[in-house]
C-alpha positions as CSV (number, residue, x, y, z in Angstrom):
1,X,-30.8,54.8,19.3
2,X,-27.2,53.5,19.4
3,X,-26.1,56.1,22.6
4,X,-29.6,55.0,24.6
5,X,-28.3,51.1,24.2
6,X,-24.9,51.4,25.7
7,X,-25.5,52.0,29.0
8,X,-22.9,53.0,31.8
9,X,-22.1,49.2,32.3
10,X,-20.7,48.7,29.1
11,X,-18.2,51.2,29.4
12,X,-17.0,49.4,32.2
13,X,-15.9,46.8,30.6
14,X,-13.7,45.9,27.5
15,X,-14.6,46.2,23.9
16,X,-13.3,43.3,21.6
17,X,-13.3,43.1,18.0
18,X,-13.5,40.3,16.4
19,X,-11.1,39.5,13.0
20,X,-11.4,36.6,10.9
21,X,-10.6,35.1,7.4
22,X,-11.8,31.7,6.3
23,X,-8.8,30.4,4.6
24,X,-5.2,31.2,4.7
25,X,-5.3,32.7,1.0
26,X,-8.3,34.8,2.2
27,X,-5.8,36.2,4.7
28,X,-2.5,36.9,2.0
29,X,-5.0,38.1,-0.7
30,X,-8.4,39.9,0.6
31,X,-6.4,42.1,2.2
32,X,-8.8,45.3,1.9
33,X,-11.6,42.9,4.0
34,X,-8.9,41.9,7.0
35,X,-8.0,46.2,7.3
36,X,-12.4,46.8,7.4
37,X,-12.1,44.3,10.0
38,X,-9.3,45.9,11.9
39,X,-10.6,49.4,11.2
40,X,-13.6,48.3,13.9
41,X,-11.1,49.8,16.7
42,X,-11.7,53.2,15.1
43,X,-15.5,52.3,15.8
44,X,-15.5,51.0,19.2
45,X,-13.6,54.3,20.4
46,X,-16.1,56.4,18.7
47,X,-18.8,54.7,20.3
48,X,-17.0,55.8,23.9
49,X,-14.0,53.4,24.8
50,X,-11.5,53.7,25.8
51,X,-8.3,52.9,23.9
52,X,-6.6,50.8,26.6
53,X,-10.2,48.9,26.7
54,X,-10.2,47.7,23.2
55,X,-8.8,43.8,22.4
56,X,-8.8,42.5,18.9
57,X,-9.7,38.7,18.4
58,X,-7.5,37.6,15.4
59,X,-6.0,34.5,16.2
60,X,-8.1,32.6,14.2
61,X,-7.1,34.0,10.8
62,X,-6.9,31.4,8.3
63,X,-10.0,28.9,10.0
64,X,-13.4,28.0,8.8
65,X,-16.4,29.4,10.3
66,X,-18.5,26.4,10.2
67,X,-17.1,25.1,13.5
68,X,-16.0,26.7,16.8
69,X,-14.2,23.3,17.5
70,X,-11.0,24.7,16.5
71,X,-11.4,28.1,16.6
72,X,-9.8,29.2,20.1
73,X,-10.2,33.0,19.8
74,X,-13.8,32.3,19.1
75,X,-13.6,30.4,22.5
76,X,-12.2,32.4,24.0
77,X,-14.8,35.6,23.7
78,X,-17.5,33.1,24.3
79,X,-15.9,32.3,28.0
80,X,-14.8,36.1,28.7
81,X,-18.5,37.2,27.3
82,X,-19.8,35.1,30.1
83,X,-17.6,36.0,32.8
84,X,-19.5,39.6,32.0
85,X,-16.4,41.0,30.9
86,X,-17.5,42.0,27.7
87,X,-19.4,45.1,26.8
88,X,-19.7,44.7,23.1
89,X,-18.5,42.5,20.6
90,X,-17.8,43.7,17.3
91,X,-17.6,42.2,14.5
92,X,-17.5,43.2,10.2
93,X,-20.7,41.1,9.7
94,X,-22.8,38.1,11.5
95,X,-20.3,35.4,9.1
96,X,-17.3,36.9,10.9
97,X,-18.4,34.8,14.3
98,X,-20.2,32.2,13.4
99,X,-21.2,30.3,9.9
100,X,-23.9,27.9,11.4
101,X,-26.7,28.6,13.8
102,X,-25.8,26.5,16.8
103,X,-22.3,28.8,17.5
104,X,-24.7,31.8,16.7
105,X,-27.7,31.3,18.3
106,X,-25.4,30.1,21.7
107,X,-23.7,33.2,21.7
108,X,-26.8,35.4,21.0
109,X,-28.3,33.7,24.1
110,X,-25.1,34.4,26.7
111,X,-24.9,38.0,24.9
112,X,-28.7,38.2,26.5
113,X,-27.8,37.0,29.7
114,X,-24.9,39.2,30.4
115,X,-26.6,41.8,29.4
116,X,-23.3,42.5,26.0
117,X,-24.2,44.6,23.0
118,X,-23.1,43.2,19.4
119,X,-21.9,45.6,17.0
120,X,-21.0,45.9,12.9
121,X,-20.0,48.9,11.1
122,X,-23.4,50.4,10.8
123,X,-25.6,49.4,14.2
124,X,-25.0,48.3,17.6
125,X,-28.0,45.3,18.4
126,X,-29.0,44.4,22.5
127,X,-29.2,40.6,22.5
128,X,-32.4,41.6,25.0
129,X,-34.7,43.5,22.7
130,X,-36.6,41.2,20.8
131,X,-36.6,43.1,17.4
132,X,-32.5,43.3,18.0
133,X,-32.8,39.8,18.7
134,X,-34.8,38.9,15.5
135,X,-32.6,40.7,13.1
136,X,-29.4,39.3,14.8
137,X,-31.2,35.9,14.2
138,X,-32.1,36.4,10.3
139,X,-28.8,38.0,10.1
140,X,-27.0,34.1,11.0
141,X,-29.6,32.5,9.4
142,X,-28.1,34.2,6.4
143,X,-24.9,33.6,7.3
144,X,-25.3,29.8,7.2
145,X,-27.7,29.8,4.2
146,X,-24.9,31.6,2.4
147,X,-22.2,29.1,3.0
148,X,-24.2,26.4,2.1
149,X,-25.2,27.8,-1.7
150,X,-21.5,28.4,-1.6
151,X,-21.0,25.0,-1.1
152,X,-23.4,23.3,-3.4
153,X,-22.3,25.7,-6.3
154,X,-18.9,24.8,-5.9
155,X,-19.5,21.2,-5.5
156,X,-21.8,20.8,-8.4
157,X,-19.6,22.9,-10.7
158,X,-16.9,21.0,-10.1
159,X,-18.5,17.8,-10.5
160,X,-19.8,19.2,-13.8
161,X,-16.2,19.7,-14.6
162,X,-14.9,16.3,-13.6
163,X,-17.7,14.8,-15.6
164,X,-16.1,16.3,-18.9
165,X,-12.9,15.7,-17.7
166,X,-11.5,18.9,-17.2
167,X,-11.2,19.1,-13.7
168,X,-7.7,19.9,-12.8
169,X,-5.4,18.1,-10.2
170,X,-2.1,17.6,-9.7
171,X,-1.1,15.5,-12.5
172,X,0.8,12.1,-11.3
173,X,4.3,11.7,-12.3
174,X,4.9,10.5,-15.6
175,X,2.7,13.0,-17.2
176,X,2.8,16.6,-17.6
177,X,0.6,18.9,-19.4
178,X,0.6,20.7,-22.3
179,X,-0.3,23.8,-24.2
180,X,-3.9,23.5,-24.5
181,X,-4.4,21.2,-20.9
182,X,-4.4,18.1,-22.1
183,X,-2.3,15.5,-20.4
184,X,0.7,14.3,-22.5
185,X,3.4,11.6,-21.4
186,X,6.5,13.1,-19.5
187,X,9.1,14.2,-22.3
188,X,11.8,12.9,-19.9
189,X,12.5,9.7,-22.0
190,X,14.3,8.2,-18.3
191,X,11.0,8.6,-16.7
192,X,8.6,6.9,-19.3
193,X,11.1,3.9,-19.2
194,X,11.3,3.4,-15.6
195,X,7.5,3.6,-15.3
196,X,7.9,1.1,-17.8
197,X,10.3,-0.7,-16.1
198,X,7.6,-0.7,-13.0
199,X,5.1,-2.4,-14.6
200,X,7.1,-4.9,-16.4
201,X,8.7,-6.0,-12.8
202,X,5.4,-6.5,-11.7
203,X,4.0,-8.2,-14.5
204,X,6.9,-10.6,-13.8
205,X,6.8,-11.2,-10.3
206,X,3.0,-10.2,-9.3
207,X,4.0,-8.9,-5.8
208,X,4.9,-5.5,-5.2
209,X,7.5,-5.8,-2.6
210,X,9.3,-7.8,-4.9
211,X,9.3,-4.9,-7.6
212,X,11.2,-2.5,-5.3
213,X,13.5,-5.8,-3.8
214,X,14.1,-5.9,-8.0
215,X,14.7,-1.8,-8.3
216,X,16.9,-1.6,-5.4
217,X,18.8,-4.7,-6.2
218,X,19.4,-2.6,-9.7
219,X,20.7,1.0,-8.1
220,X,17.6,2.1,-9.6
221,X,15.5,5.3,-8.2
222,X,11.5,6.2,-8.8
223,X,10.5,10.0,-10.5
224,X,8.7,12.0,-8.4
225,X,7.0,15.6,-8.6
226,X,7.7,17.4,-5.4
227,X,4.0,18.7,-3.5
228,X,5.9,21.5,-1.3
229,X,5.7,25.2,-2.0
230,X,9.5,25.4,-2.6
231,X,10.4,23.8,-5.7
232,X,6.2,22.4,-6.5
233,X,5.9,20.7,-10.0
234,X,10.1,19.9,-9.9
235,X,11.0,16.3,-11.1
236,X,13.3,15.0,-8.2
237,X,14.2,10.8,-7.4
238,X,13.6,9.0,-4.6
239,X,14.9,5.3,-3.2
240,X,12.1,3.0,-3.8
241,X,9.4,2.4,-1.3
242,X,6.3,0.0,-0.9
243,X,3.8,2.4,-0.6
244,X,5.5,4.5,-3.6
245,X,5.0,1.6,-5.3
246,X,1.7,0.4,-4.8
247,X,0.2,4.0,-5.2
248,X,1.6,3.5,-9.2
249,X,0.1,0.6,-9.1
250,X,-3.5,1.5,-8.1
251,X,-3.5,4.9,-10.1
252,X,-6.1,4.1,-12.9
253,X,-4.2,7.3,-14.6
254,X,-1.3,5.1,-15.9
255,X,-4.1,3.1,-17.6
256,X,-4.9,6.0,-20.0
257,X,-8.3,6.5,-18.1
258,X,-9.7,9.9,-16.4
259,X,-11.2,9.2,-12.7
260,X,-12.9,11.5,-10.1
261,X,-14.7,9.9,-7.1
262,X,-12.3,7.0,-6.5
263,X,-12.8,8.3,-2.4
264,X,-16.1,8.4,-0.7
265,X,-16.5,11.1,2.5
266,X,-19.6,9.6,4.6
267,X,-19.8,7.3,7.5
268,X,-18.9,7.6,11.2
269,X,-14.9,7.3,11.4
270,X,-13.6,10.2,12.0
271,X,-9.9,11.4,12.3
272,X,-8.9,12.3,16.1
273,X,-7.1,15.3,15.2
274,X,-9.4,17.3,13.2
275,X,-12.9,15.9,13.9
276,X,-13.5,15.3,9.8
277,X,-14.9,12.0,8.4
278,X,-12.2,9.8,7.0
279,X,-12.3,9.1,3.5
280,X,-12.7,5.3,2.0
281,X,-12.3,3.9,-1.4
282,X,-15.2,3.4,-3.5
283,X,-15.3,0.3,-5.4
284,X,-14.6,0.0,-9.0
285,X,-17.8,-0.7,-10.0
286,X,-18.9,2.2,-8.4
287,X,-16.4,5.1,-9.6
288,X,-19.4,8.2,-10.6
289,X,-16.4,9.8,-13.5
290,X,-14.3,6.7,-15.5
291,X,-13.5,8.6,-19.4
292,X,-11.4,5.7,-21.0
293,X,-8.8,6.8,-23.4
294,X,-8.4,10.2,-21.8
295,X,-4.6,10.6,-22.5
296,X,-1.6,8.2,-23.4
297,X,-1.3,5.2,-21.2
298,X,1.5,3.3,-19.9
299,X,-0.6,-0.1,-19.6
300,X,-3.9,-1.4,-20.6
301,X,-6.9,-0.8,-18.3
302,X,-7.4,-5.0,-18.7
303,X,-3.7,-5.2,-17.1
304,X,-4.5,-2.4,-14.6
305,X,-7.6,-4.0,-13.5
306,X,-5.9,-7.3,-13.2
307,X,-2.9,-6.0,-11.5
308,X,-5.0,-4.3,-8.6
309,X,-6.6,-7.8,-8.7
310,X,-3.1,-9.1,-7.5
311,X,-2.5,-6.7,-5.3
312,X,-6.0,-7.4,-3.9
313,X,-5.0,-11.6,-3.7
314,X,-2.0,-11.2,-1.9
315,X,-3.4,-9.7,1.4
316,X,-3.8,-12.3,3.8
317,X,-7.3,-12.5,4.5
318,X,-10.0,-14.5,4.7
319,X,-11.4,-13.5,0.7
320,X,-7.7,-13.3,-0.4
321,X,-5.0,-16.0,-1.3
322,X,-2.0,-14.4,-0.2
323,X,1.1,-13.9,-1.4
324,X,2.8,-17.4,-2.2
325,X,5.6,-17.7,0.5
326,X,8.5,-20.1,1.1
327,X,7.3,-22.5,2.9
328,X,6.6,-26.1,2.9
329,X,2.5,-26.2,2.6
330,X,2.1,-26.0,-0.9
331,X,-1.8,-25.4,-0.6
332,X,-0.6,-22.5,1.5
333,X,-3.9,-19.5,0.5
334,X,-5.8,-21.6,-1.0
335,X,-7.2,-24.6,1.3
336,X,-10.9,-24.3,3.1
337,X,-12.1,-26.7,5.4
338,X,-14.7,-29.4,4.1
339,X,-16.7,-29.2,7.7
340,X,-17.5,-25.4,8.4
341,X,-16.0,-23.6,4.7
342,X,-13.9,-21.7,6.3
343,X,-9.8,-20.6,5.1
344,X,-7.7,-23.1,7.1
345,X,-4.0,-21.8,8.3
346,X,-1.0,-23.4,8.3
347,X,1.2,-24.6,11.2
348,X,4.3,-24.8,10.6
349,X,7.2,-26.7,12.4
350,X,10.5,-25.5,13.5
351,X,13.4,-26.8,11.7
352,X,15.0,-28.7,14.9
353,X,11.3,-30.7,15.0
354,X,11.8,-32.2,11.6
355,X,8.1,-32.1,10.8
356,X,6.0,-31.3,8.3
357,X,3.4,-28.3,8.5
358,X,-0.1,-28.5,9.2
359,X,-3.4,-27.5,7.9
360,X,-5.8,-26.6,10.7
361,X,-9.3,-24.6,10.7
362,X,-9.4,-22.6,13.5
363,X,-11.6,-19.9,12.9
364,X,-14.5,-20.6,14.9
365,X,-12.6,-21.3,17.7
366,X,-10.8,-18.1,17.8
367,X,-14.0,-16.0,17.4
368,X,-15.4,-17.8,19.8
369,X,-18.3,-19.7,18.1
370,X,-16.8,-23.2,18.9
371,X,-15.2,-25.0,21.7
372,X,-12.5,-26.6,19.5
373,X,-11.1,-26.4,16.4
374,X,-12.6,-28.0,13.5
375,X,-10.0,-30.3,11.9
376,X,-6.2,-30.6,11.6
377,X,-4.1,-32.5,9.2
378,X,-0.7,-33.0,8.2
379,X,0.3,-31.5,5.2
380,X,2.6,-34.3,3.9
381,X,0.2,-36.9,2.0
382,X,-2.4,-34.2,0.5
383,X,0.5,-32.2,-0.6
384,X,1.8,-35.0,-2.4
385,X,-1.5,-36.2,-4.2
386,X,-2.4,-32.6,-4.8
387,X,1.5,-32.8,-6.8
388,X,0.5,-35.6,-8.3
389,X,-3.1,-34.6,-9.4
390,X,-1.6,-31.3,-11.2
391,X,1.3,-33.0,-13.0
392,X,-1.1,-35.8,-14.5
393,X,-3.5,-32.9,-15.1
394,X,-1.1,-30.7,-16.9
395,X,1.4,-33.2,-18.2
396,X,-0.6,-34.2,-22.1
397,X,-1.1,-30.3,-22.5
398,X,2.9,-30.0,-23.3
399,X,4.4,-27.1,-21.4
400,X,7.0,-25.6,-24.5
401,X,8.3,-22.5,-22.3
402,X,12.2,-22.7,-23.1
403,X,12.7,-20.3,-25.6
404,X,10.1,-17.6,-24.1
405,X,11.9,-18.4,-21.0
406,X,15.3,-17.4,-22.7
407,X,14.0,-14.6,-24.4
408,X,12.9,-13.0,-21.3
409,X,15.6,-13.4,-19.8
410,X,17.3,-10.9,-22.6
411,X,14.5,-8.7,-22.4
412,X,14.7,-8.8,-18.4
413,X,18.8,-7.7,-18.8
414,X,18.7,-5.5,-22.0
415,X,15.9,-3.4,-20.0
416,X,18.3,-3.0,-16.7
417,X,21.3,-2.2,-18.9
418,X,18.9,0.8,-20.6
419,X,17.7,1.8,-16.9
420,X,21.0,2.4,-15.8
421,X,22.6,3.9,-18.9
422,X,19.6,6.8,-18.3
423,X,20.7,7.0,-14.9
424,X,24.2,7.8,-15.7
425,X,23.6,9.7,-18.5
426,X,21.4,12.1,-16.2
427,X,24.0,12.1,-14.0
428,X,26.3,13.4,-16.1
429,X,23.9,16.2,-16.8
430,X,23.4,17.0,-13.5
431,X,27.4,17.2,-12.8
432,X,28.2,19.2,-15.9
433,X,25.5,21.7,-15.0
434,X,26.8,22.0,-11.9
435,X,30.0,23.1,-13.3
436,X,29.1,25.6,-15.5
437,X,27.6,27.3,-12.6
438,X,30.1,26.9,-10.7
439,X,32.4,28.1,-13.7
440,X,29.4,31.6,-14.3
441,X,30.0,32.2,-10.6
442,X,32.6,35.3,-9.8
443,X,35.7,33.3,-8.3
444,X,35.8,36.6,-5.5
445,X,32.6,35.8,-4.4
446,X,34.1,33.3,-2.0
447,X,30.2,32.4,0.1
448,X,28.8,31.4,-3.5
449,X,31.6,29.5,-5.0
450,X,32.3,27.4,-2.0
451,X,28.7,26.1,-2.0
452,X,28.5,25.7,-5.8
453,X,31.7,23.9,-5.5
454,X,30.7,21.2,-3.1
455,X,27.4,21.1,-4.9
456,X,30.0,20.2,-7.9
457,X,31.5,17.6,-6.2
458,X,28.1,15.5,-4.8
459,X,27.2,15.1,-8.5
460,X,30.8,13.9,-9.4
461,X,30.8,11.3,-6.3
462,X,27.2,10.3,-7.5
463,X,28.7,10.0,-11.1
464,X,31.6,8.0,-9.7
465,X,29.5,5.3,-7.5
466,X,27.0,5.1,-11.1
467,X,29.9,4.1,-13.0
468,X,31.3,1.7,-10.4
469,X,27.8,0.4,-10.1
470,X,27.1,0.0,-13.8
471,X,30.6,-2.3,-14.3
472,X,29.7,-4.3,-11.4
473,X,26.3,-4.7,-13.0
474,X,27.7,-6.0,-16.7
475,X,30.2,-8.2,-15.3
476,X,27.0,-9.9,-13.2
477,X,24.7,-9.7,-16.0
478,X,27.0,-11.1,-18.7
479,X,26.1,-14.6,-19.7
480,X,26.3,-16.9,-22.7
481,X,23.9,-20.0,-23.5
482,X,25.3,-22.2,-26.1
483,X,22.8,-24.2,-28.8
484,X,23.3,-27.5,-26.8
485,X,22.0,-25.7,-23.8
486,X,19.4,-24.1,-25.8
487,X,17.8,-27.5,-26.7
488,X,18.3,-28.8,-23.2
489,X,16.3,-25.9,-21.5
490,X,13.6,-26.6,-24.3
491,X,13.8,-30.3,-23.3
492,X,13.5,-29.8,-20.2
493,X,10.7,-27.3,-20.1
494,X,8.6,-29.7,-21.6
495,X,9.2,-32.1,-18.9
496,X,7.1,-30.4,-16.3
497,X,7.2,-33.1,-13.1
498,X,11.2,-33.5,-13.6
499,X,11.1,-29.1,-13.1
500,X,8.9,-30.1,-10.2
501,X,10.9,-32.3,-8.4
502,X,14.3,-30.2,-9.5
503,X,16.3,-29.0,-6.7
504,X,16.6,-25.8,-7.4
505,X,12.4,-25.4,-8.3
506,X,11.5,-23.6,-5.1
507,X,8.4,-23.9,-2.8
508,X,7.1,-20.5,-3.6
509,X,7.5,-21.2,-7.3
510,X,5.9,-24.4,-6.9
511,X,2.8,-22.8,-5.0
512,X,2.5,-20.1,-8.3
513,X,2.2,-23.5,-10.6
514,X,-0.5,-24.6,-8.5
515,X,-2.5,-21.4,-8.4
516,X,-2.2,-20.9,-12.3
517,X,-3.8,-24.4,-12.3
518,X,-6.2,-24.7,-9.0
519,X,-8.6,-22.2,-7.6
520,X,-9.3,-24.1,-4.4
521,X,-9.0,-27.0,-2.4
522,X,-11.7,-28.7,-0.1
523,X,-10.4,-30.9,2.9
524,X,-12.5,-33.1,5.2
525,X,-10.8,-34.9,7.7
526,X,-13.6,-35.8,9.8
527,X,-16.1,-37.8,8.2
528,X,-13.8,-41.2,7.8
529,X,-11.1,-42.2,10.5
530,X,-8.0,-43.1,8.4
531,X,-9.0,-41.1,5.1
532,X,-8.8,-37.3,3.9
533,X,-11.6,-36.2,1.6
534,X,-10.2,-33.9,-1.0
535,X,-11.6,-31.8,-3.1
536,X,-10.2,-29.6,-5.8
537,X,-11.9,-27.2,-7.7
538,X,-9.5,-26.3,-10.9
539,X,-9.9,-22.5,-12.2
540,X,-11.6,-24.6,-15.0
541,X,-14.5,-25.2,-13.0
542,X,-14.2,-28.9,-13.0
543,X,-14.7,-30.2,-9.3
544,X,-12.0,-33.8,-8.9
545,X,-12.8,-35.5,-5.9
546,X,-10.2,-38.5,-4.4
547,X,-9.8,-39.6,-0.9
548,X,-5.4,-39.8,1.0
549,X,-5.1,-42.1,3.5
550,X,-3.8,-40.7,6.8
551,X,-0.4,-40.1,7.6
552,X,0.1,-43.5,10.2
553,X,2.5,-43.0,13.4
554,X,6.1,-43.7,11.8
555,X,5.1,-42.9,8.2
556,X,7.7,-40.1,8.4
557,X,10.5,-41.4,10.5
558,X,13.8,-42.6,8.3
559,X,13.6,-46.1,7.3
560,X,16.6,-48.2,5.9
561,X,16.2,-48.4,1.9
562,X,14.1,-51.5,0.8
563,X,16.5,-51.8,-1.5
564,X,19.2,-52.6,1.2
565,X,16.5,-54.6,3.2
566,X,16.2,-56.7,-0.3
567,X,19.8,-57.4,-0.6
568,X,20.3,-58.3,3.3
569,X,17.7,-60.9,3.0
570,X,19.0,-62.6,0.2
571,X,22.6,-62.6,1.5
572,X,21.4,-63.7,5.4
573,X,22.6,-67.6,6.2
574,X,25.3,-67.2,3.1
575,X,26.9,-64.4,5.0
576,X,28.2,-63.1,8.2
577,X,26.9,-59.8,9.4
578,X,30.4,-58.1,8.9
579,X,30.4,-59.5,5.0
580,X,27.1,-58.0,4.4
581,X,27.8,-54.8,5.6
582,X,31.0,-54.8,3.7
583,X,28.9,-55.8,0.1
584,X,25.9,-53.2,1.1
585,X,28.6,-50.5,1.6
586,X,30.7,-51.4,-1.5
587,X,27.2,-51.7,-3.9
588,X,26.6,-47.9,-2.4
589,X,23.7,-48.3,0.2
590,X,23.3,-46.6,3.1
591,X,22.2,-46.7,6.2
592,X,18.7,-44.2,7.4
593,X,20.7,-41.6,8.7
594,X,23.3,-41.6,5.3
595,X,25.9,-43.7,6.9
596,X,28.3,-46.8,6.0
597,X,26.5,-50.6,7.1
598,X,27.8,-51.8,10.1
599,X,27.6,-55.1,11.6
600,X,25.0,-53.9,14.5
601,X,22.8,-52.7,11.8
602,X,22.6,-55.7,9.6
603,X,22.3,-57.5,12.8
604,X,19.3,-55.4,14.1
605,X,17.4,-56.3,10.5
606,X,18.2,-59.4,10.4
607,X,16.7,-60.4,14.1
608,X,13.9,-57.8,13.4
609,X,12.7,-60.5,10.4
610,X,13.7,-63.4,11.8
611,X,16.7,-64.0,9.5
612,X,19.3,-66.6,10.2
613,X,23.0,-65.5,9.3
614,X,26.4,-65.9,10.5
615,X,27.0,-63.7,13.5
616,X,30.7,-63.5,12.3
């Protein structure tokens, strides 16, 4: 039956066989499948070709069947099979070519039309016999059916493993595991502490960029397990990054708690490269494995979940409150408008303009759903009644922070001193292992010694700069309070609007008072001419409501003191001009702009109020 289906024709043209393994390991490993596979040359010449008219197919060792997308050898004998330059196709089994029906059933159907034989080890099959055609069809019906059992075994066996938590991944750093599996905290006492020093820098300062400002400030660098065939599962340290740093952050594994299913593959975004659907995060709430108290934690999961809640506030977007900056809007996050709800922006002001920022809703003009903006304001007078609101709110609760203050600020420094003693005591490790190799090492063997010697030398340099570094760092950190100080910090800490108004209180730090304190403000600026509606809404839940008058033309130009103004009235007609500048400027007024009285300027104020004085 085989001789009676290949005809004269197909000896006239070539005989390709095709190869294929599904996964790169497939191809290193099942080695006795990929020699069956090339042992189909053998066949085709004992079915009657030629030698010089066989081709092997195997450039697409190491590729998935399910998709001829990416498979170009696959493509390949598809176009030369219908140019009619194929005879027969060979191939180990139907799975080889094709692991879903479409590729199949396509290549069946040209097979037909070109009149090309398919072959295995055992039969040869004419796409244009209808029983040939049926058992070529149930044979990649099979084919698919196969993967796909394949697929749901794995998948739900490995879901039945997550849900015990066994599943194995790669474990993140700062955890190894032991004996029996389990996952136990990293013996490397260096790399506990400066995950611990990670946290603590964030529990400080809330914003994660400012954690790796802090650890490069320091000298200090972040463990990491290296993912690369050469040298996988080695401990090796990096310079800090942002991303580094948020992906500690976000890793519920630090929390002490086991989680599988944090990424979701469905939906229609796709990656342009490989076709496949891009993973998103699945929500929290929604995580299918969470096993709490797993293994040993570095934090809470209450302080996980509310540090991913930072994170999540200081994005700047519409449900977030960003990240409190340095500028001048203290409501800067946290102000809607009173008209349409929306998160108003701020406008700021260059400093050559001398003005204050603004708040303006804008929203619905940008996307397009109004013709103008819905309100603007200056920032000036509801910044200041907003100050004044939250110091009169605050002020009977007694803020007594000095000493908690002080003591962590000795926590904050005795923590950087231990972070770089580790890091020069592994440094020292490093270089004294370096030279007892380079001490093992034959001094003859000239190749090896040379490298192990400059090898030496990097860790010596790096031991050198560490030293420099820690000095520098002690001399900076050194500081002594005395008791005096002591009570006037506690003093003062209890004295919350004269820290408000310090000068060296800053904007940003300002803005985090406010947020600890206020959840949201609520402007309206249209319903009354000369008067702001505000509205704040403290993370109490109690609503205060108060009206600020406008800002008036000139409000915010420099005046002369009244003080001045007072004394310049009392001395006109008793003095001349020159006599009153000379008693303004020797009592310690000054003029608007900071300067000595002059004649002209008591003369301007005196003619501006109608005053009577001496001229002379």
């Amino acid at each position: 039956m085989t001789t009676m289906k290949i005809q004269r024709l197909h000896y006239e043209r070539m005989a390709y066989v095709y190869v294929r393994q599904s996964t790169p390991w497939q191809v290193m490993e099942n080695r006795e499948s990929t020699e069956r596979q090339y042992h189909l040359r053998e066949r085709a010449t004992q079915l009657g070709w030629p030698v010089s008219h066989v081709e092997v197919i195997d450039e697409d060792q190491g590729r998935s069947g399910s998709t001829a997308t990416h498979r170009s050898g696959f493509q390949r004998l598809v176009t030369e099979v219908g140019l009619g330059k194929v005879g027969i196709v060979l191939m180990l089994e139907a799975s080889r070519l094709a692991r879903n029906n479409s590729d199949w059933y396509r290549l069946i159907e040209i097979c037909g039309l070109t009149s090309t034989l398919i072959g295995d080890e055992s039969a040869v099959y004419s796409p244009r016999e209808p029983n040939d055609r049926l058992l070529l069809g149930v044979k990649g019906t099979l084919s698919e059916a196969e993967l796909f059992t394949l697929r749901t075994r794995l998948y739900e066996g490995r879901w039945n493993k997550a849900r015990k938590g066994h599943l194995q991944f790669p474990l993140p750093t700062g955890y190894v595991r032991g004996a029996a599996g389990d996952w136990e905290l990293d013996p490397d006492a260096q790399v506990r502490e400066r995950l611990t020093c990670l946290f603590a820098s964030f529990r400080r300062h809330g914003i994660a960029r400012s954690v790796v400002r802090d650890l490069k400030q320091q000298g200090l660098d972040l463990p990491t397990r290296m993912t690369t065939q050469d040298g996988y599962g080695s401990l090796i340290w990096k310079t800090p990054s942002l991303s580094a740093v948020v992906r500690i952050l976000h890793n519920p594994a630090y929390a002490g708690v086991y989680v599988f299913g944090r990424w979701e593959y469905s939906g229609d975004r796709r990656s342009a490269k490989t076709g496949k659907v891009l993973p998103h995060q699945v929500p929290m709430a929604l995580w299918p494995v969470k096993i709490e108290a797993h293994h040993p934690a570095y934090l809470s999961w209450e302080e996980y979940v509310k540090n991913c809640e930072r994170l999540r506030q200081n994005w700047n977007r519409e449900e977030a409150n960003g990240v409190a900056r340095e500028g001048n809007a203290l409501l800067q996050g946290i102000v809607y408008c009173g008209i349409c709800g929306c998160k108003m922006g701020v406008q700021n002001r260059a400093l050559s303009e001398k003005r204050s920022p603004s708040y303006i809703c804008q929203a619905s003009y940008q996307s397009g759903d109004a013709d103008k903006i819905c309100q603007s304001m200056t920032s000036r007078p509801v910044d200041a009644a907003i100050a004044e609101a939250f110091l009169e709110a605050v002020s009977p609760v007694g803020v007594e922070v000095g000493f908690r203050v002080l003591e962590q600020l000795e926590q904050d420094l005795a923590a950087q001193r231990r972070q770089r003693e580790l890091q020069l005591e592994q440094a020292h490790y490093e270089a004294r292992s370096a030279q007892r190799q380079y001490d093992a090492v034959d001094p003859d063997h000239r190749l090896v010694a040379s490298e192990l010697e400059r090898r030496w030398n990097e860790k010596l340099e790096r031991v050198t700069h560490l030293e420099q570094a820690y000095v520098q760092a002690e001399q900076e950190a050194q500081w002594n309070i005395t008791p005096e100080e002591r009570r006037a910090i506690q003093e003062l800490s209890q004295n919350l609007p004269l820290l408000w108004r310090a000068a060296t209180t800053t904007n940003q730090e300002r803005k985090r008072l406010l947020r600890m304190a206020i959840a949201s403000v609520q402007l309206d600026g249209v319903s009354k001419t000369a008067e702001i509606d505000v509205q704040i809404r403290w993370r109490s839940g109690v609503l205060t409501n108060f009206a600020v008058k406008r800002a008036a033309p000139g409000d915010g130009s420099l005046k002369t003191p009244q003080e001045a103004v007072v004394k310049i009235h009392e001395m006109a007609g008793q003095y001349s001009y020159r006599e009153i500048a000379d008693r303004l400027n020797d009592m310690g007024y000054r003029t608007a702009f900071g300067r000595p009285f002059t004649h002209q300027h008591v003369g301007y104020i005196c003619r501006r109020d109608g005053l009577v004085a001496d001229c002379e």
